[in-house]
DSSP file (Angstrom, degrees, kcal/mol; ACC not computed):
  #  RESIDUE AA STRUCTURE BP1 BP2  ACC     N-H-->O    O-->H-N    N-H-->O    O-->H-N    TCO  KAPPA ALPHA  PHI   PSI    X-CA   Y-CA   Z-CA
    1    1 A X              0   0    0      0, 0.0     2,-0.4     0, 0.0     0, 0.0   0.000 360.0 360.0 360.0 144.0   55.3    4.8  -52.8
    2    2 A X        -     0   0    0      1,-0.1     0, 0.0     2,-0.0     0, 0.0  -0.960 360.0-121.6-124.0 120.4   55.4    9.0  -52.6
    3    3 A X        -     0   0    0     -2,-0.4     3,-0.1     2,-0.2    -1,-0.1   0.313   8.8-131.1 -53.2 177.4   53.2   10.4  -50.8
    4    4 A X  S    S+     0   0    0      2,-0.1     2,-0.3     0, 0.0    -1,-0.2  -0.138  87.5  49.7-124.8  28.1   50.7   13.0  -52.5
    5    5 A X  S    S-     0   0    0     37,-0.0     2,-0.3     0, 0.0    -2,-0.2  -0.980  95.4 -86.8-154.6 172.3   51.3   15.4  -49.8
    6    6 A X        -     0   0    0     -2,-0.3     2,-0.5    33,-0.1    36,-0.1  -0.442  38.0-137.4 -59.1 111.5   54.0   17.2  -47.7
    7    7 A X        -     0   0    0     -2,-0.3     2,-0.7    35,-0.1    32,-0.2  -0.862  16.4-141.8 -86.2 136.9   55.0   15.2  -44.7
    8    8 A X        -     0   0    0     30,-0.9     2,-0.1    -2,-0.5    33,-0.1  -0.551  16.7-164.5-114.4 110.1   55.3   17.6  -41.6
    9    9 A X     >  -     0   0    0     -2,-0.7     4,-1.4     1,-0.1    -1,-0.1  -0.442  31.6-105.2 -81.0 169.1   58.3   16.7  -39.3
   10   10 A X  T  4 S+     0   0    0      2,-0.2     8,-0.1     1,-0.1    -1,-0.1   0.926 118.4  53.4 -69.2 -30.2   58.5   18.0  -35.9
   11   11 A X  T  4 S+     0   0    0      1,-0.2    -1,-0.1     7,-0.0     7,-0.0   0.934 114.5  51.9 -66.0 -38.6   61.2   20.8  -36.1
   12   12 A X  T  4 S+     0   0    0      2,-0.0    -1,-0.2     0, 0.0    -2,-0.2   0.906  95.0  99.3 -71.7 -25.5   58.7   22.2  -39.3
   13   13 A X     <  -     0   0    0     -4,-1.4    28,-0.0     1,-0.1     2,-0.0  -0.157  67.5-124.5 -74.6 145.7   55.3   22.1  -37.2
   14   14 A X     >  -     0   0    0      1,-0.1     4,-2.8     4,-0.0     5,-0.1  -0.208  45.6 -87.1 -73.6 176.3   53.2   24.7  -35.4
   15   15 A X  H  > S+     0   0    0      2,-0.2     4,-1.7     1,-0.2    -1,-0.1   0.814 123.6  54.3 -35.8 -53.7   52.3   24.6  -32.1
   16   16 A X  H >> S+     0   0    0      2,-0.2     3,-1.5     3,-0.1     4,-0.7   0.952 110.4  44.8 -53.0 -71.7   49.0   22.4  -32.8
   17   17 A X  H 3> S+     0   0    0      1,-0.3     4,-1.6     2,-0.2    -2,-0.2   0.862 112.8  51.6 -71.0 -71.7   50.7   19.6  -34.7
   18   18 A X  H 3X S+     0   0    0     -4,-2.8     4,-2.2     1,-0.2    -1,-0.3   0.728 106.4  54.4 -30.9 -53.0   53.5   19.5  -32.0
   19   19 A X  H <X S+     0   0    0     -4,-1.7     4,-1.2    -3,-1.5    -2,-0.2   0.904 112.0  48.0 -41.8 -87.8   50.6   19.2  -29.1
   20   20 A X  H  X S+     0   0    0     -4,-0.7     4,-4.4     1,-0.2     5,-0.2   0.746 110.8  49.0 -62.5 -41.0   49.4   16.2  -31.1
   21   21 A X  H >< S+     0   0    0     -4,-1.6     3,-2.1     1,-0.2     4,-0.5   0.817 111.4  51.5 -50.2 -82.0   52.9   14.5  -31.6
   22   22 A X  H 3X S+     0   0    0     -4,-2.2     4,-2.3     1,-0.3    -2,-0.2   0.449 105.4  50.7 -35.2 -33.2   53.6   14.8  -28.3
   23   23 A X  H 3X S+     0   0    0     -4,-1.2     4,-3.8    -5,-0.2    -1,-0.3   0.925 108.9  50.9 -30.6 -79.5   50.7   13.4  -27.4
   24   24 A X  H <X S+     0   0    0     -4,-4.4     4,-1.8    -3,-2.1     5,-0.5   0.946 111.3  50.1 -41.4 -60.6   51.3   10.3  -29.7
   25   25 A X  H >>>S+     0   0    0     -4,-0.5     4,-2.6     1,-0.3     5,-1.4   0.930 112.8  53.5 -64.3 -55.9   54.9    9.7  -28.2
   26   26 A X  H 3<5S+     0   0    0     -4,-2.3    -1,-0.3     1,-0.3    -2,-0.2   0.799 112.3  39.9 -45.2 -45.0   53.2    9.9  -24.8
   27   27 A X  H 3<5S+     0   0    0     -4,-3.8    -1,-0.3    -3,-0.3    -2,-0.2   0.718 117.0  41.2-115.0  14.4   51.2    7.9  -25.3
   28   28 A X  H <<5S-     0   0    0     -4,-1.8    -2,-0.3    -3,-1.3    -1,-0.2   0.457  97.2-127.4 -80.2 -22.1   52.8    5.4  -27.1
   29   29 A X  T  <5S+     0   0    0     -4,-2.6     2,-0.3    -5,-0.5    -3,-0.2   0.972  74.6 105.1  69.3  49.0   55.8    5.9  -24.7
   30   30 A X  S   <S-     0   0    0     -5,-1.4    -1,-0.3     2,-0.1    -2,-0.3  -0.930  73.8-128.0-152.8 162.5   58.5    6.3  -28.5
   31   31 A X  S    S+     0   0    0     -2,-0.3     2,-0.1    -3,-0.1    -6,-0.1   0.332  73.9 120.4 -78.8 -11.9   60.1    9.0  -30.2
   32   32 A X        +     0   0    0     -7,-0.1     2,-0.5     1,-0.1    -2,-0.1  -0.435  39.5 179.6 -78.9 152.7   58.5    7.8  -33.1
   33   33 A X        -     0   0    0     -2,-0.1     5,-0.3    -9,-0.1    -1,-0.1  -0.806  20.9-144.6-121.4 116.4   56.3    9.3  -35.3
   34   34 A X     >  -     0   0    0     -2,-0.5     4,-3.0     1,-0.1    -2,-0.0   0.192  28.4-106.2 -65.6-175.9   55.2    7.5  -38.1
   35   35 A X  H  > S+     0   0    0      1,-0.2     4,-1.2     2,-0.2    -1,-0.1   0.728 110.8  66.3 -81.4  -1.2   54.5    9.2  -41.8
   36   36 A X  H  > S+     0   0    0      2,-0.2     4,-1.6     3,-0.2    -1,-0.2   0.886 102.2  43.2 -60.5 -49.2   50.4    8.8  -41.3
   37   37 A X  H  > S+     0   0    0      2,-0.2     4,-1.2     1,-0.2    -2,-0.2   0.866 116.8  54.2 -62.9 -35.9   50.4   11.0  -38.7
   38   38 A X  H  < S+     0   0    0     -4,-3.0   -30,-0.9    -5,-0.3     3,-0.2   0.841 104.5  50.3  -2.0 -82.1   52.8   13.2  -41.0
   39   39 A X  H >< S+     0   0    0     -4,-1.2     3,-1.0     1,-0.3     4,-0.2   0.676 110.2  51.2 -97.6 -57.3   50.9   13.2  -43.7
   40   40 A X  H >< S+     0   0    0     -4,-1.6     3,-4.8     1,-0.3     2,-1.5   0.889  88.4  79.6 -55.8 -41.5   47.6   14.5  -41.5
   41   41 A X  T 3< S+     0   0    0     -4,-1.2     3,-0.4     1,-0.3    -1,-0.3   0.377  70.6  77.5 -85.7  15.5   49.5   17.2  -40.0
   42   42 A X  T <  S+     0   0    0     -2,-1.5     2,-0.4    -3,-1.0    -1,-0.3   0.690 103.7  47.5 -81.0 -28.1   48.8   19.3  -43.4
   43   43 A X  S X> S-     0   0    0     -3,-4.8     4,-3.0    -4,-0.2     3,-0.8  -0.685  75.4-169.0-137.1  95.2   45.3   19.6  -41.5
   44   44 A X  H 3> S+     0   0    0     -3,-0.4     4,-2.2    -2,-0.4    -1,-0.2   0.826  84.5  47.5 -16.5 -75.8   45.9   20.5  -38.4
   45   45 A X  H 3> S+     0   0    0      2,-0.2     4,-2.0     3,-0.1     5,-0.3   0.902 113.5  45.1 -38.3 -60.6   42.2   19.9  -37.3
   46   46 A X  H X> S+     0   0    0     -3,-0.8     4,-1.8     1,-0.2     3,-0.8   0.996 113.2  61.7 -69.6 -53.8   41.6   15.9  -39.1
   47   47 A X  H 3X S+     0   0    0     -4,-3.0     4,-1.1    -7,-0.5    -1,-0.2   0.704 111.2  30.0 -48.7 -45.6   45.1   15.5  -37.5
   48   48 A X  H 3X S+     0   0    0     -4,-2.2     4,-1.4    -3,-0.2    -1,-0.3   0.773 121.2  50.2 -77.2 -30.2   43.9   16.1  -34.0
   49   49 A X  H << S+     0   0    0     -4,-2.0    -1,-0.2    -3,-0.8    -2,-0.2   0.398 111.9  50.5 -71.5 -18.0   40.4   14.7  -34.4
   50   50 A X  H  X S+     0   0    0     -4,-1.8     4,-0.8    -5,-0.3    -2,-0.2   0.822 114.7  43.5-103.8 -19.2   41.9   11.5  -36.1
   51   51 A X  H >X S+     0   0    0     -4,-1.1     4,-1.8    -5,-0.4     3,-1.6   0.991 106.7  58.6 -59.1 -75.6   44.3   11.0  -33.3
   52   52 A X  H 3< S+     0   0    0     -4,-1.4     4,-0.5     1,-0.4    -1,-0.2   0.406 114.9  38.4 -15.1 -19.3   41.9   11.7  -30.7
   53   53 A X  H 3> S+     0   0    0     -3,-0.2     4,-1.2     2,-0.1    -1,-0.4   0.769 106.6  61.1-128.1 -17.2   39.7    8.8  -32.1
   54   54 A X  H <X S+     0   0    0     -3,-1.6     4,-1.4    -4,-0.8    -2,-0.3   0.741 100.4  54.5 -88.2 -42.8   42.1    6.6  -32.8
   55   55 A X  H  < S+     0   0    0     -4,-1.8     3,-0.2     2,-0.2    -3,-0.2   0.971 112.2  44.9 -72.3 -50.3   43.3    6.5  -29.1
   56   56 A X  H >4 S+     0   0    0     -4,-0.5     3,-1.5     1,-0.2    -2,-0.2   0.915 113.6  45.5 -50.5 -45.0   40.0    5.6  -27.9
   57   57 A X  H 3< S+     0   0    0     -4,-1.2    -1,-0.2     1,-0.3    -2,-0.2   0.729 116.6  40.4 -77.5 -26.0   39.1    3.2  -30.1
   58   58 A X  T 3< S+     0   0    0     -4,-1.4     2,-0.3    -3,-0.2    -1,-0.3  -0.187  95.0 106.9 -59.6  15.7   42.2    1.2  -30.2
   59   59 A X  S <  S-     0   0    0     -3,-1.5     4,-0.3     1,-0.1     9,-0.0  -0.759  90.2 -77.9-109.3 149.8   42.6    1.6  -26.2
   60   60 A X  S    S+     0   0    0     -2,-0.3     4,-0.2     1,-0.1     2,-0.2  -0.142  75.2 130.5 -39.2 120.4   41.9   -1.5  -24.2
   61   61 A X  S    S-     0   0    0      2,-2.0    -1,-0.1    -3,-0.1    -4,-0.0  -0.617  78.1 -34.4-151.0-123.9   38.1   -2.2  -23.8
   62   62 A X  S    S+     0   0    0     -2,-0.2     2,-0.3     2,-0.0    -2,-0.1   0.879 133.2  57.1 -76.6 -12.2   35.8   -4.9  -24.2
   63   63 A X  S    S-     0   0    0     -4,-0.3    -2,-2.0     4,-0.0     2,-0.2  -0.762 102.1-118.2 -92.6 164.7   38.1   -6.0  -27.2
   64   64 A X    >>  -     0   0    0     -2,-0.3     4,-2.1    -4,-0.2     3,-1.5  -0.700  30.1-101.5 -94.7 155.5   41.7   -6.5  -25.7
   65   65 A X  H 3> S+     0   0    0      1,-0.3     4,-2.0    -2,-0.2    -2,-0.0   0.802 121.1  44.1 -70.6 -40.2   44.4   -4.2  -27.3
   66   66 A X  H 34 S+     0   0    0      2,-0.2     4,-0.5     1,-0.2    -1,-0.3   0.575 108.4  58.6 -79.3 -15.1   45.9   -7.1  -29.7
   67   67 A X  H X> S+     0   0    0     -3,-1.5     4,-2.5     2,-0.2     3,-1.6   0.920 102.8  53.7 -75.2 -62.3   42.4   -8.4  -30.7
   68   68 A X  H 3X S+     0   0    0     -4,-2.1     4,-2.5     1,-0.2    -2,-0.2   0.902 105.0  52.7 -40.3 -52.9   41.8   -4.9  -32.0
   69   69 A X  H 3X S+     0   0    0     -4,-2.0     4,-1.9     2,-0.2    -1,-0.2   0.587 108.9  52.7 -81.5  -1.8   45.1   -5.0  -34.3
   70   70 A X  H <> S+     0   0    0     -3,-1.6     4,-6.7    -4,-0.5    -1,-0.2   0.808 111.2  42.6 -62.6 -43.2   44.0   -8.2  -35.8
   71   71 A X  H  X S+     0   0    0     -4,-2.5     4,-1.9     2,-0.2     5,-0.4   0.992 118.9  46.8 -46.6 -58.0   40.8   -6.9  -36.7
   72   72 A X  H >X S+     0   0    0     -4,-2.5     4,-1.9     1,-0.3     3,-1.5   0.853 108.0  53.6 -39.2 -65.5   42.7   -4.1  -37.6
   73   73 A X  H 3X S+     0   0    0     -4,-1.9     4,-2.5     1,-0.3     3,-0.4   0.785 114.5  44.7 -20.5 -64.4   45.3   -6.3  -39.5
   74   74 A X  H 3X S+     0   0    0     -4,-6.7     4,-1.3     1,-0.3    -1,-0.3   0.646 104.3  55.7 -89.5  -6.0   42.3   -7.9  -41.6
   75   75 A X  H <X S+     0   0    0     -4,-1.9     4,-2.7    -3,-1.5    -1,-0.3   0.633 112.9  50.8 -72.3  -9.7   40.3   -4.9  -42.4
   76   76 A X  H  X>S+     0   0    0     -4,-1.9     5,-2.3    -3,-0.4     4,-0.5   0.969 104.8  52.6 -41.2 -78.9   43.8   -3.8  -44.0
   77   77 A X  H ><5S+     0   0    0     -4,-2.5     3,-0.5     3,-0.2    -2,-0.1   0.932 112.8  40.9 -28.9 -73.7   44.1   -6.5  -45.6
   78   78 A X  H 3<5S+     0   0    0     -4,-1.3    -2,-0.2     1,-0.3    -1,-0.2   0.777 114.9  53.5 -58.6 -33.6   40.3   -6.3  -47.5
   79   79 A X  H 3<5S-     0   0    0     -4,-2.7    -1,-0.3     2,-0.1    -2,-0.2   0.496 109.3-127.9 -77.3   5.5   40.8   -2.4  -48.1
   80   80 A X  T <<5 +     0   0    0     -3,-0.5     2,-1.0    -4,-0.5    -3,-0.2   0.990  55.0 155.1  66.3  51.1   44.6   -3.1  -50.1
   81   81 A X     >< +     0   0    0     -5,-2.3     4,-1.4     1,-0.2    -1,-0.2  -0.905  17.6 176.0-101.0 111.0   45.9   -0.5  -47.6
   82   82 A X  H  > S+     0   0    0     -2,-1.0     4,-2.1     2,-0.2    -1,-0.2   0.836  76.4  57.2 -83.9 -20.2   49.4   -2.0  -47.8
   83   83 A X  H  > S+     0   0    0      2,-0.2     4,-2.0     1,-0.1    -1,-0.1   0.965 114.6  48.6 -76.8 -38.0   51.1    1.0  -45.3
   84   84 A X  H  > S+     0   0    0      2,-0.3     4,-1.6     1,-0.2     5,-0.5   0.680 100.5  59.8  46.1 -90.8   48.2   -0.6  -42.8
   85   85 A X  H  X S+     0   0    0     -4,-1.4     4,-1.3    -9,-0.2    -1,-0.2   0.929 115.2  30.6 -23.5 -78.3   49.0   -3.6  -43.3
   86   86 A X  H  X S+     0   0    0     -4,-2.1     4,-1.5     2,-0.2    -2,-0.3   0.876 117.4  52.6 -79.5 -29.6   52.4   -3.1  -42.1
   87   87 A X  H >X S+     0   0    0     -4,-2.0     4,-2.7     2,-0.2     3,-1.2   0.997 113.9  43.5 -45.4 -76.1   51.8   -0.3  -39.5
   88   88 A X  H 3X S+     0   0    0     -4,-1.6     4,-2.4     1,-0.2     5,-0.3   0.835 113.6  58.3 -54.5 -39.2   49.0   -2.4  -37.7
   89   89 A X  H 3X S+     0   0    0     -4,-1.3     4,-0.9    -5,-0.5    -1,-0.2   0.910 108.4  44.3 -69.2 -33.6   51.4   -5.6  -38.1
   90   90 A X  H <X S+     0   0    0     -4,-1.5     4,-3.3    -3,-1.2    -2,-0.2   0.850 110.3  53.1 -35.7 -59.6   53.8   -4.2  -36.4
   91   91 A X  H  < S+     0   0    0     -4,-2.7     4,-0.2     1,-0.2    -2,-0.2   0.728 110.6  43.1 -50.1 -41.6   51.9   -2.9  -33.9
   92   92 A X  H ><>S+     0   0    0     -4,-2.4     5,-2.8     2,-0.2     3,-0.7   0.774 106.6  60.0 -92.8 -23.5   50.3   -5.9  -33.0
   93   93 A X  H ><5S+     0   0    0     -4,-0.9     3,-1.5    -5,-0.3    -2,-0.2   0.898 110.9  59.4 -57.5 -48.6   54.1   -8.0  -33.2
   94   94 A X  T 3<5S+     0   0    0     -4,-3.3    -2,-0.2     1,-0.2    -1,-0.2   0.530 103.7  41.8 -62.8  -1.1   54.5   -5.0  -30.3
   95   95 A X  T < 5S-     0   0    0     -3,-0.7    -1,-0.2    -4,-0.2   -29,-0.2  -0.259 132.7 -82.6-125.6  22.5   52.0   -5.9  -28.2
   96   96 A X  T < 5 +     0   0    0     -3,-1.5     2,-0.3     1,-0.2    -3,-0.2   0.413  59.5 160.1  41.9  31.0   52.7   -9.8  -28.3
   97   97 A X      < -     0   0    0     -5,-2.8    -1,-0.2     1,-0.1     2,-0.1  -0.463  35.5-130.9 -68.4 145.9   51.3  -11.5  -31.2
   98   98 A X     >  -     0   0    0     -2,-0.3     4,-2.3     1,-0.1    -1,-0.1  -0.206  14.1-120.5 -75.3 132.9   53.0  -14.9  -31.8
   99   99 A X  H  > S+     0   0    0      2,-0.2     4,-4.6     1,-0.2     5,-0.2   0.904 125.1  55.3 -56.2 -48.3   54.2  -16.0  -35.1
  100  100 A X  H  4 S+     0   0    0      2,-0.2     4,-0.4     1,-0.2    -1,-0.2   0.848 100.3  57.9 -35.7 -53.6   52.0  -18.5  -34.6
  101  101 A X  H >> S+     0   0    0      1,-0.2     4,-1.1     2,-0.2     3,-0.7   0.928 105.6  55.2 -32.8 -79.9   49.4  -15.9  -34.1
  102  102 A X  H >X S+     0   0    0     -4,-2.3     4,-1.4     2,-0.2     3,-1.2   0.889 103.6  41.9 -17.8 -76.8   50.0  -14.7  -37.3
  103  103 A X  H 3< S+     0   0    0     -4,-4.6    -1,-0.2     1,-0.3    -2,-0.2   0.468 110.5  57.3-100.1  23.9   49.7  -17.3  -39.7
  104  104 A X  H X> S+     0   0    0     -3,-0.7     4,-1.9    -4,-0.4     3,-0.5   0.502 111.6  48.3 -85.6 -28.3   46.7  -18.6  -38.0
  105  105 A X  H XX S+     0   0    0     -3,-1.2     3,-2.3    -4,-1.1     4,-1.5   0.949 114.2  46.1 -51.7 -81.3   45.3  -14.6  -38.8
  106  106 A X  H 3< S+     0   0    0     -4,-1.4    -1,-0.3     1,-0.4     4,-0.1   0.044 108.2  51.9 -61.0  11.5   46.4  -14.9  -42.3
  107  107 A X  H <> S+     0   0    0     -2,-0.8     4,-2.8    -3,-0.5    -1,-0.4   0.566 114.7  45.6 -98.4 -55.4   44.8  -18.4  -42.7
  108  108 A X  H <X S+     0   0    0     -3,-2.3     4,-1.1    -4,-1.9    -2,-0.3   0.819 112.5  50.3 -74.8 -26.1   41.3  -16.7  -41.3
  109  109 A X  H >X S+     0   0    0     -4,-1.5     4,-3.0     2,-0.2     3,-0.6   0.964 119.3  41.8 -64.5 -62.5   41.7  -13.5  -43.6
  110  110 A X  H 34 S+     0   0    0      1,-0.2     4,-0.3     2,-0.2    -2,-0.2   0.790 114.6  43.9 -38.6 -41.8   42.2  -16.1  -46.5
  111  111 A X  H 3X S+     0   0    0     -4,-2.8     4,-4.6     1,-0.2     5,-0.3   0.797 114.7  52.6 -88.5 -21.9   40.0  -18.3  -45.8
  112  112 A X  H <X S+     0   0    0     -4,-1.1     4,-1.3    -3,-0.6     5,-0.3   0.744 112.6  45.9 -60.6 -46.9   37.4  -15.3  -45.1
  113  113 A X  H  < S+     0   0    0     -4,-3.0     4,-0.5     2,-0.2    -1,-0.2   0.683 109.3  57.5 -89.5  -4.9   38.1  -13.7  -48.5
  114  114 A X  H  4 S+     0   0    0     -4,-0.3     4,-0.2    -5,-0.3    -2,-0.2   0.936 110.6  38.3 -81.8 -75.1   37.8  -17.0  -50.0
  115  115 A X  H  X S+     0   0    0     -4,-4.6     4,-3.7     2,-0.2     5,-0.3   0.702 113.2  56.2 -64.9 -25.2   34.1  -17.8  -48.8
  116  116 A X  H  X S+     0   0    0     -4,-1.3     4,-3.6    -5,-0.3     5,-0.2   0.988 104.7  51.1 -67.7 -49.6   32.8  -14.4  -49.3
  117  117 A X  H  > S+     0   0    0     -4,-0.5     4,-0.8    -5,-0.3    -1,-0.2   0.689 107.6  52.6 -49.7 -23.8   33.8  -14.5  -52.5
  118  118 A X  H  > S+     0   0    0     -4,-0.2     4,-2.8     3,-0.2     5,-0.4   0.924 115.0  44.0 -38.0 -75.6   31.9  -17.9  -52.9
  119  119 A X  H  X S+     0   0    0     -4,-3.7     4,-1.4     2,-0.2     5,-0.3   0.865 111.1  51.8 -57.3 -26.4   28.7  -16.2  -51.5
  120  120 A X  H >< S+     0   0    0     -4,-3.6     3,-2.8    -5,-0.3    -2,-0.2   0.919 111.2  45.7 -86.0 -78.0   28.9  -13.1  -53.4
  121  121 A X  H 3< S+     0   0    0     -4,-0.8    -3,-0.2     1,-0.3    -2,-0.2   0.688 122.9  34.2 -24.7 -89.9   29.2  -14.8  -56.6
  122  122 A X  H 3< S-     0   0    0     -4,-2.8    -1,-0.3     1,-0.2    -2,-0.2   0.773 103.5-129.8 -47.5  -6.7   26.3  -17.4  -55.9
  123  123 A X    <<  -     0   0    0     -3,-2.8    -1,-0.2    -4,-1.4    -3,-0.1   0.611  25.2-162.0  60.7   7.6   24.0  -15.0  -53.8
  124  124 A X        -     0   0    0     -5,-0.3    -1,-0.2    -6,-0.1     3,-0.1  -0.052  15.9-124.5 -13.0  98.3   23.4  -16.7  -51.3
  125  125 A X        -     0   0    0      1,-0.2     2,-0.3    -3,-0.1    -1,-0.1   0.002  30.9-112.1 -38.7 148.8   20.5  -15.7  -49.3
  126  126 A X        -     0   0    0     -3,-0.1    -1,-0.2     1,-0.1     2,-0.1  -0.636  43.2-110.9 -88.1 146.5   21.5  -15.0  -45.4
  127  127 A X        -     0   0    0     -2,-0.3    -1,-0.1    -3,-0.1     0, 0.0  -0.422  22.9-117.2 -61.1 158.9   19.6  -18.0  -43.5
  128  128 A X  S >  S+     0   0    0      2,-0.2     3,-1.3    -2,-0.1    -1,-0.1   0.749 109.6  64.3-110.8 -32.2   16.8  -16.5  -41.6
  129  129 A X  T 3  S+     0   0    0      1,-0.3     2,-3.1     3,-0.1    -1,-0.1   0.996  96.0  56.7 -47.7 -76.8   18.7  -17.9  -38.0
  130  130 A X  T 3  S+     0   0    0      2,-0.1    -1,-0.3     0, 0.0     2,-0.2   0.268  89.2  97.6 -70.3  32.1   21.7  -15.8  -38.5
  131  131 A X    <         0   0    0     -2,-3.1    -3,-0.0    -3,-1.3    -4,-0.0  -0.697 360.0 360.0 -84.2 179.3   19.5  -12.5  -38.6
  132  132 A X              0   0    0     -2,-0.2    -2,-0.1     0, 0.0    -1,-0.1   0.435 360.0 360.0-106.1 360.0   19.1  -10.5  -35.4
């Protein structure tokens, strides 16, 4: 896949996009910086504002940090984002999911895309217990 924009290394970046790597490496604790974050740094601004939301919301809270990168994992999955996919799989292999882990995810994503597809085809009305 080739990107449709310029990916921005560090030696090329201004000041702002540098703040925001560092940032990322910091607070991931790596050198790395993957090619999504790249790929933002063409707009300076969404770069820091998607960074900036992305650490809260992926930061330990009432979900635990590896819970989050399943979710992640399986809205991935349901948008086709295949770089996603692998980013977020990583991520979550970095944080200790289990092989095991795994292809118990990938069973509940399956089986998930499986029955929705059931309901949406018949129409199924929601039962009037599962509203809020």
């Amino acid at each position: 896949m080739m990107a449709t924009t310029k990916l921005i290394e560090y030696a090329d970046a201004a000041a702002d996009v540098r703040a925001v790597y560092d940032d990322i490496r910091a607070t991931r604790k790596t050198e790395f910086i993957n090619n999504f974050w790249k790929a933002l740094a063409v707009n300076p601004q969404q770069l820091r504002r998607t960074w900036d939301a992305a650490k809260v919301v992926m930061a330990a809270g009432a979900l635990d940090v590896l819970t989050k990168e399943f979710v992640y994992i399986a809205v991935s999955v349901a948008n086709k984002c295949e770089y996603c996919i692998h980013s977020h799989t990583a991520a979550a292999r970095a944080k200790g999911m289990t092989e095991a882990q795994y292809a118990e995810l990938i069973a509940v994503i399956g089986m998930a895309h499986s029955t929705n597809g059931l309901v949406t085809a018949l129409q199924v009305p929601v039962d009037e217990a599962f509203k809020v």
